[in-house]
C-alpha positions in Angstrom: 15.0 -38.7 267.1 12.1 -41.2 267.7 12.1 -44.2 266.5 9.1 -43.3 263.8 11.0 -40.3 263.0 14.0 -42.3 262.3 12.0 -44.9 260.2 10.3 -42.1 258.5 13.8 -40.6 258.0 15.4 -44.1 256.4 12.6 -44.7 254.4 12.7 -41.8 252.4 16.2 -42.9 251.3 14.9 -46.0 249.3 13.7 -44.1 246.2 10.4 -44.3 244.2 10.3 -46.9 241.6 12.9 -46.5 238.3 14.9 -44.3 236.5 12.8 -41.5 234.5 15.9 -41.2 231.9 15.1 -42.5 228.2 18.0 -43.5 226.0 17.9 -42.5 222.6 20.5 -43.3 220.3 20.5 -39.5 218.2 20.5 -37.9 221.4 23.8 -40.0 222.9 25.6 -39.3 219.5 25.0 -35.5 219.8 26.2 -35.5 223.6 29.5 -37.5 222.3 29.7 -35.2 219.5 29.2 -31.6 221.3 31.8 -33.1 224.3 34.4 -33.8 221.5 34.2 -30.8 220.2 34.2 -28.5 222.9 37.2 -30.5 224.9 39.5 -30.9 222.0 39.0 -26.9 221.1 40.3 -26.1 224.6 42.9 -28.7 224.2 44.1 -27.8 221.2 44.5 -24.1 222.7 46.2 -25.4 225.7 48.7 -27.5 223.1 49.6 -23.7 221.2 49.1 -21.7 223.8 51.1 -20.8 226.9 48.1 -21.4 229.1 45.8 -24.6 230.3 42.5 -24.1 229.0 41.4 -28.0 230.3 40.3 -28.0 233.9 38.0 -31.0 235.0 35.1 -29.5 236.0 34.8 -28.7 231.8 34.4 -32.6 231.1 31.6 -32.3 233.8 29.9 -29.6 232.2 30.3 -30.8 228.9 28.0 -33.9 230.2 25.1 -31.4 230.9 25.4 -28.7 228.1 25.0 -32.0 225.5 23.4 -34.6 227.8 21.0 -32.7 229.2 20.6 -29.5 227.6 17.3 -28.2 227.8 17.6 -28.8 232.5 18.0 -25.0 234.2 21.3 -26.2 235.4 22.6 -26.7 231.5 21.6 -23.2 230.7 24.7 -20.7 229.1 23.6 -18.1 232.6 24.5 -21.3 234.7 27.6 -22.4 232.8 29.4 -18.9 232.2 28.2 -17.6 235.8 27.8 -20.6 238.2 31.5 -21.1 236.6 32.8 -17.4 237.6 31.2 -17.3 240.7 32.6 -20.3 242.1 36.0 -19.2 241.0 35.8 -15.8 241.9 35.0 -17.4 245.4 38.3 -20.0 245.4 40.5 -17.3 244.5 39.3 -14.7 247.2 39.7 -17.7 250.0 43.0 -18.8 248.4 44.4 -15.5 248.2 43.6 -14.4 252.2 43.4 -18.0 253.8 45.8 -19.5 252.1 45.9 -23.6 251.4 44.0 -25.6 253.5 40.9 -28.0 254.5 39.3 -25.5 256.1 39.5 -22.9 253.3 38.5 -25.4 250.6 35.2 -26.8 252.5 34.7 -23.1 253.3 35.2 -22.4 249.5 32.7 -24.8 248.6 29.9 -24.6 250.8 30.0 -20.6 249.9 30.2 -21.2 245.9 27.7 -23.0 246.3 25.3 -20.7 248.7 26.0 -17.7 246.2 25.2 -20.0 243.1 22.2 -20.6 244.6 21.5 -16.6 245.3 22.0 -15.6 242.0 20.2 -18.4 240.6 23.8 -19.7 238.2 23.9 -23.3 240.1 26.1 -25.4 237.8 27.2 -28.4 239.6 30.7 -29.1 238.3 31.5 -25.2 238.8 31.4 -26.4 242.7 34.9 -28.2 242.0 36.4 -24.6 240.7 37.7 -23.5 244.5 39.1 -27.6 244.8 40.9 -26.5 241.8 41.5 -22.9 242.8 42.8 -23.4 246.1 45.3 -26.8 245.4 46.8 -25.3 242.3 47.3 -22.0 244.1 45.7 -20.1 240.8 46.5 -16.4 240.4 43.4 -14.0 239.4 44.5 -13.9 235.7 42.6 -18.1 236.0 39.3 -16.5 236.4 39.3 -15.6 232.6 41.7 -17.5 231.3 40.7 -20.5 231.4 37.5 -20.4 233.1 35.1 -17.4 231.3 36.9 -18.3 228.2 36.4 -22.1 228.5 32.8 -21.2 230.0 32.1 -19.7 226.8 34.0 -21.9 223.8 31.5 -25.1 225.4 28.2 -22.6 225.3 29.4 -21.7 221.9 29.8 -25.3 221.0 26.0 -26.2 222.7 24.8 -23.5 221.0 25.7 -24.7 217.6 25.6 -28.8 218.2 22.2 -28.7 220.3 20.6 -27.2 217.6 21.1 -28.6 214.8 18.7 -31.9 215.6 15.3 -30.8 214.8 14.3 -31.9 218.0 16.4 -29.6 220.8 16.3 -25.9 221.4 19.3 -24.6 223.4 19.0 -22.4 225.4 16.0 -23.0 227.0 16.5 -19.4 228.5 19.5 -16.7 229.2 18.8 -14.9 231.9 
């Protein structure tokens, strides 16, 4: 690499002025709100049921489904399927590689290459094969708790995003 290319390289790292996020007040209380809502559902299943329907990668899409509902990756198609792909992806590594740091960064990278293909990218689903692979999950994890979980915090979005006025969730399903 030249040394202009390099410059040119470093420079773009420095960013372009401030952030483009507004605050407003109605719309923190309604992200606070759906999040509460949708977490303490699947913890109160996981407290009377024989299964663990928290996993983190929920908290993390609770923050866009309610933060920032109406961005492509928010959407219930991106949710629900960047959330099964991405375990469907753990499972299959876990299940003929085994545990290991190979298999996990392998996990990742490809969750994240078919997210992209099937147009489902949801950012916290690419932590599903982390917790795939380290918990050594069985396939019965796919649905229970990730489609079910998937669904009770589109549920939720559906119903808290749109009661302001203001927000229309989704902004599309397929």
């Amino acid at each position: 690499m030249s040394g202009n290319q390099a410059s040119a390289f470093f420079e773009k790292m420095k960013g372009k002025g401030r952030t483009p996020l507004k605050v407003l007040p109605a719309n923190a209380l309604i992200g606070a709100v759906g999040g509460f809502i949708s977490i303490a559902i699947l913890a109160f299943l996981t407290e009377f049921t024989v299964e663990a329907w928290i996993m983190a990668p929920f908290g993390a899409s609770c923050v866009l489904a309610f933060g920032v509902w109406d961005a492509p990756l928010s959407q219930p198609r991106n949710i629900i399927g960047g959330h099964m792909i991405s375990t469907f992806v753990g499972l299959v590594m876990y299940h003929l590689f085994g545990q290991g740091i190979l298999v996990m960064a392998a996990a990742v990278g490809l969750a994240i290459g078919l997210m992209m293909l099937t147009k489902t990218t949801h950012p916290p689903a690419g932590a599903n094969p982390l917790v795939v692979i380290m918990a050594g999950s069985g396939w019965s994890f796919l649905f229970a708790p990730v489609l079910i979980g998937a669904v009770v915090i589109v549920l939720v979005a559906l119903l808290v995003n749109n009661m302001d006025k203001k927000r229309q969730y989704p902004t599309f399903w397929i």
